[in-house]
C-alpha positions as CSV (number, residue, x, y, z in Angstrom):
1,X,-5.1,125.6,376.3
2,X,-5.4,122.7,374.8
3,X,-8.9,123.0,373.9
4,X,-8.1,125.8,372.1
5,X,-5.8,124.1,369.6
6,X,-7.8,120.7,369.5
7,X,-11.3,121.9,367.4
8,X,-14.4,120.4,368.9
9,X,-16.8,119.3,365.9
10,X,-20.5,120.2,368.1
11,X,-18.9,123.4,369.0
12,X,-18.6,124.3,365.3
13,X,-21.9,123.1,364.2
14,X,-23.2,125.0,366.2
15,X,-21.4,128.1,365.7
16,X,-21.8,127.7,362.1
17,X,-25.8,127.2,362.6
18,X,-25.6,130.3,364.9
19,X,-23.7,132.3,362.3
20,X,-25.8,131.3,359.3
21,X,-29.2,132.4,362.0
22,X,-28.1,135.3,363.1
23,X,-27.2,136.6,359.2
24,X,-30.0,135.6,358.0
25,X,-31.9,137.7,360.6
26,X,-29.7,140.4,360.1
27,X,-30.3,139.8,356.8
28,X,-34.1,139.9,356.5
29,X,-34.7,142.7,359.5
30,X,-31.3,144.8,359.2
31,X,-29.2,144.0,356.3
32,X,-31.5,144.5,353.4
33,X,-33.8,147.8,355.2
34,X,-29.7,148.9,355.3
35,X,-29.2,148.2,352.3
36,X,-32.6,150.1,351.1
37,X,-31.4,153.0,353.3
38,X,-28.2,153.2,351.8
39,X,-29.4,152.6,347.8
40,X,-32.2,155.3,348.7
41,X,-29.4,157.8,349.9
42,X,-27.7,157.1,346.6
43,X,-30.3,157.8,344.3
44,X,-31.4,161.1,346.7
45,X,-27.6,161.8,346.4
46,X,-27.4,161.7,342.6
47,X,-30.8,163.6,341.7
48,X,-29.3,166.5,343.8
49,X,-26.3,166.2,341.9
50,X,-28.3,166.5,338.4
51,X,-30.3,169.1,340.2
52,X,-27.2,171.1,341.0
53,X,-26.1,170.5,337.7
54,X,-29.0,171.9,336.3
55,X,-29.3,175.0,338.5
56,X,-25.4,175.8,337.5
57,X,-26.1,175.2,333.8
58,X,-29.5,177.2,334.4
59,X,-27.4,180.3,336.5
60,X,-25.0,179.7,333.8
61,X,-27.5,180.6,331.0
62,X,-29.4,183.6,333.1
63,X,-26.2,184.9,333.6
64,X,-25.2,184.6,329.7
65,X,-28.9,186.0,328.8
66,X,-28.5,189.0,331.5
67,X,-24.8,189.8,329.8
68,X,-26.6,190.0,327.0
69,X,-29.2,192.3,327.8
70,X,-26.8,194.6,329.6
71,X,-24.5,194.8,326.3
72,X,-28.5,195.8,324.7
73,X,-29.0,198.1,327.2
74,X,-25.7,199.6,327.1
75,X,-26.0,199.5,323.4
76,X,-29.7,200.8,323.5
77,X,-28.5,204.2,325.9
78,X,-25.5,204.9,323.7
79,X,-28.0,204.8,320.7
80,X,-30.2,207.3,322.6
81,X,-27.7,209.6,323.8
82,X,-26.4,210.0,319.7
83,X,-29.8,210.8,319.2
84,X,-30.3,213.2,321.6
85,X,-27.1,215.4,321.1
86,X,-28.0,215.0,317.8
87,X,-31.6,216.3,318.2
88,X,-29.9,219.1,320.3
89,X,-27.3,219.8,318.0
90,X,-30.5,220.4,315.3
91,X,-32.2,222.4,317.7
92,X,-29.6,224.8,319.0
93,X,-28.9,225.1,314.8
94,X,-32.9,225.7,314.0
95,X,-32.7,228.1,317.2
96,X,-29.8,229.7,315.9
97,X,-31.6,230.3,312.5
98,X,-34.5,231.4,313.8
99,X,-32.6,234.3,316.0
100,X,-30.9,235.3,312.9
101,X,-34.1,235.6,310.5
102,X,-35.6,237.4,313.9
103,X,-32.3,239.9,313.8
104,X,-32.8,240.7,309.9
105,X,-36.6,240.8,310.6
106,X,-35.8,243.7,313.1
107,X,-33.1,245.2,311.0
108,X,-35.1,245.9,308.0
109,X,-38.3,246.7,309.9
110,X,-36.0,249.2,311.7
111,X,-34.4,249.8,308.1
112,X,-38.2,250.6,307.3
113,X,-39.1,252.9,310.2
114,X,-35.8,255.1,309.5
115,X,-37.3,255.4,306.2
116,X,-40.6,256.2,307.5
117,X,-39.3,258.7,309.4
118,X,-36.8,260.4,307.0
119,X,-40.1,261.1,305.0
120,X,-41.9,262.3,307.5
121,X,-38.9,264.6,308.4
122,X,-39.1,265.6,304.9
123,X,-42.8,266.4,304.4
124,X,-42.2,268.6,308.3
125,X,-39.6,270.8,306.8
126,X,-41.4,271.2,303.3
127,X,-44.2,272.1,305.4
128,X,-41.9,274.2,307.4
129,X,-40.0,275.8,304.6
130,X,-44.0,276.4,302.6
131,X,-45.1,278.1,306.3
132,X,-42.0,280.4,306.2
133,X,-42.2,281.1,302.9
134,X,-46.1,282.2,303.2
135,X,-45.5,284.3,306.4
136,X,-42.6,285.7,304.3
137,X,-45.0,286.3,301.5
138,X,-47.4,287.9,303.8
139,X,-44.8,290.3,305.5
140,X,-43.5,291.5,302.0
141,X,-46.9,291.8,300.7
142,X,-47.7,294.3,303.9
143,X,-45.4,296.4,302.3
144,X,-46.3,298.6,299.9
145,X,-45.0,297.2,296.9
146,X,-43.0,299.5,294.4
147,X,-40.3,298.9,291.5
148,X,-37.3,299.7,293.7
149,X,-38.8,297.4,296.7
150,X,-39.8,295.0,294.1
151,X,-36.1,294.6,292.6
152,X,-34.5,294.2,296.4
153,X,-36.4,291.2,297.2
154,X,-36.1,289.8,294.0
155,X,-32.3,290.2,294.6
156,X,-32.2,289.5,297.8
157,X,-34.4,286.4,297.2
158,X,-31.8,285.4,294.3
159,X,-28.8,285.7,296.6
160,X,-30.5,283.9,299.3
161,X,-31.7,280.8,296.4
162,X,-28.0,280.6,295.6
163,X,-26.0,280.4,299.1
164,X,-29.0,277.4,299.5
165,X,-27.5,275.9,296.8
């Protein structure tokens, strides 16, 4: 025990020479690729850190620009859909006009047709009345025509023109 309490001067010189050998061939063949390794796996580490940082600020901004398009979209389809019930509401209106100018079209050509036909009903019993007036003619003139004949159909005739009127 006691030689481990009294120091021996070789010993240390040559643990010291050892020591100062085997770090600097750690040194040149471990230490500094280490080191290399290590200095490499920092700089890979922070260029994925800016890379991640740009890919969130890049989501960030698709996702803005997306919003944004949705809120034009949104916009755009609101826009259309005002424009179409409006276009249907001027339709429907234009239809509606139409139908009515069709119904007074019909009414007045119907209006016309009445007309048409009143005056053809007119002309048939003037034509009628002229016929039953000639065939009345023709019976009376069968007759043998004398004053007292002559004055009953002229009465009779009278009579009848005033219960027609």
């Amino acid at each position: 025990m006691d030689k481990l309490i009294d120091p021996d001067i070789g010993l240390m010189i040559w643990t010291v020479v050892t020591f100062v050998a085997v770090v600097l061939v750690l040194g040149r063949f471990a230490w500094r690729p280490l080191l290399q390794a290590i200095e490499a796996r920092e700089d890979k580490i922070q260029d994925d850190l800016r890379l991640a940082e740009k890919a969130r600020l890049s989501a960030e901004k698709l996702k803005a620009d997306y919003d944004k398009q949705m809120a034009q979209a949104e916009s755009r389809t609101r826009h259309l859909l005002a424009e179409a019930h409006k276009e249907s509401q001027n339709i429907r209106d234009k239809m509606l006009a139409e139908a009515q100018e069709e119904n007074e079209r019909l009414s007045e050509k119907a209006r016309q047709q009445l007309a048409l036909e009143q005056q053809r009903l007119v002309r048939e019993l003037r034509a009628e009345v002229v016929s039953v007036s000639v065939k009345a003619a023709e019976k009376i003139m069968r007759h043998s025509v004398n004053k007292d004949m002559q004055e009953k159909i002229v009465q009779k005739s009278i009579n009848d023109f005033g219960q027609w009127t």
